[in-house]
C-alpha positions in Angstrom: 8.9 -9.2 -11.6 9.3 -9.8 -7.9 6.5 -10.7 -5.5 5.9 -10.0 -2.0 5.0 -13.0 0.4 1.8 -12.1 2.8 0.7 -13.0 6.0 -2.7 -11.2 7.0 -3.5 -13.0 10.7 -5.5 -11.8 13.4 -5.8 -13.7 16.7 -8.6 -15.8 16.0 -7.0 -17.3 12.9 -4.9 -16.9 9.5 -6.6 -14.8 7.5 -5.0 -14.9 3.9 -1.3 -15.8 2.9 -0.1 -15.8 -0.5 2.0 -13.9 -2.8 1.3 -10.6 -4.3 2.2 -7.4 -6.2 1.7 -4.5 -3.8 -0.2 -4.3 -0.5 -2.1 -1.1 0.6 -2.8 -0.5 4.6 -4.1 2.5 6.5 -1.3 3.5 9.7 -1.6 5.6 12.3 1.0 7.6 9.8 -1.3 7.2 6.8 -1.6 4.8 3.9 1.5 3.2 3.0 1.8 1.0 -0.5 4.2 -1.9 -0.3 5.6 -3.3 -3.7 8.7 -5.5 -3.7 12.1 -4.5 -2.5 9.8 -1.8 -0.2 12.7 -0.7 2.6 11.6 -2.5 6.5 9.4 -0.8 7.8 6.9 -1.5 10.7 3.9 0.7 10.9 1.2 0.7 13.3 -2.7 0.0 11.7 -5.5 2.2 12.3 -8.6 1.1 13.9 -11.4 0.4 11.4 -9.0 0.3 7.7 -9.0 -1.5 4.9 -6.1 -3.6 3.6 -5.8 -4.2 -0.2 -3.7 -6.8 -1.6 -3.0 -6.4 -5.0 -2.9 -10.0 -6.6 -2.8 -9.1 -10.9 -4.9 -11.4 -12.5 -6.2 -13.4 -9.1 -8.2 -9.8 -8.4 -7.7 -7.8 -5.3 -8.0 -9.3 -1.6 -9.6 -6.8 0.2 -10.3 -6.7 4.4 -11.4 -4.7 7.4 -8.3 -4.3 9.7 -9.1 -3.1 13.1 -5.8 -2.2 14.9 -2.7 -4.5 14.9 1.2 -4.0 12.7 2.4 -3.9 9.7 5.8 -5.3 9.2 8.0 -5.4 5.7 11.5 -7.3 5.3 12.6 -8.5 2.3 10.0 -8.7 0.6 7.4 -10.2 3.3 4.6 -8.7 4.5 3.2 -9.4 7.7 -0.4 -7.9 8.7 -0.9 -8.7 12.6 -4.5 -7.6 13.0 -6.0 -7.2 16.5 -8.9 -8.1 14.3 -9.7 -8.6 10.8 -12.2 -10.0 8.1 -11.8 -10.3 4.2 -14.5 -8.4 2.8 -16.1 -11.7 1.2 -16.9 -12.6 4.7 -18.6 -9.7 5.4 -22.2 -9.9 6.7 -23.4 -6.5 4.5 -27.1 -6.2 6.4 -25.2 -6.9 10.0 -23.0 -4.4 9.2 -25.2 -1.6 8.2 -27.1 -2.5 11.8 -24.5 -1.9 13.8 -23.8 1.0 11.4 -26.7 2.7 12.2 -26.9 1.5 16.1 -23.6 3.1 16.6 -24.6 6.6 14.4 -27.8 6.6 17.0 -25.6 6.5 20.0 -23.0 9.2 18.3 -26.1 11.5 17.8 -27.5 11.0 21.4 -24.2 11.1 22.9 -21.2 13.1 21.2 -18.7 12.3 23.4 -19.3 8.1 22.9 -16.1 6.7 21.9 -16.8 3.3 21.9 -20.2 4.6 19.6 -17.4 6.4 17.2 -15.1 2.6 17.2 -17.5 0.5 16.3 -19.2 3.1 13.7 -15.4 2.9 12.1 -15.2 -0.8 12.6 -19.2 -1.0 10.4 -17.5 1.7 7.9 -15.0 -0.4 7.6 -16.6 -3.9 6.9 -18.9 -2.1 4.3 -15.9 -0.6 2.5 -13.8 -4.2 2.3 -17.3 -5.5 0.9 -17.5 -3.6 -1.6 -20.3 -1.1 -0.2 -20.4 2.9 -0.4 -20.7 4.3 2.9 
């Protein structure tokens, strides 16, 4: 069977790049599922998703993607993350802080969007990690 070639990369630094069976993002469009010989497509990546990678017997890879693209072409896969971190990497007790910091300021303040991003952004890092939120 084919695989797809994928690039997950965020400013800072590559994140992951191997091959795999299907990849699974969150757009602005909704969650798309890549699996090879996918038509181009170039989607834009919601603030605060998760990215699977599905990688068959290697396990899943599986990240917090704030923001960025998605781009698929013959059979690559490029994630170009405005930020990103693979859920192995992800400090669970930091994350629940700023969980709960940014819940406090949503409560005292409603209209808080930057309270409501980086709520998503913790809600995200717990999710990659593995972590019910």
């Amino acid at each position: 069977m084919a695989k797809l070639r994928v690039g997950v990369v965020s400013p800072e630094r590559e994140i992951w790049s191997g091959e795999a069976d299907m990849v699974i993002a969150k757009t602005v469009d909704g969650e798309i599922g890549i699996m090879p010989e996918h038509a181009p497509v170039l989607g834009v990546l919601v603030e605060g998703g998760v990215l699977r990678v599905k990688r068959g017997a290697e396990g899943d890879l599986v990240a917090a993607v704030h923001g960025g693209f998605i781009s698929v072409a013959d059979n690559e896969v490029s994630i170009l993350a405005e930020a990103a971190e693979l859920g192995s990497e992800v400090d669970v007790q930091a994350a629940k802080d700023a969980l709960q910091r940014a819940q406090a300021s949503i409560e005292a303040d409603q209209e808080n969007a930057d309270a409501r991003a980086a709520a998503r952004r913790a809600e995200a890092r717990l999710r990659a990690a593995g972590e019910e939120v």
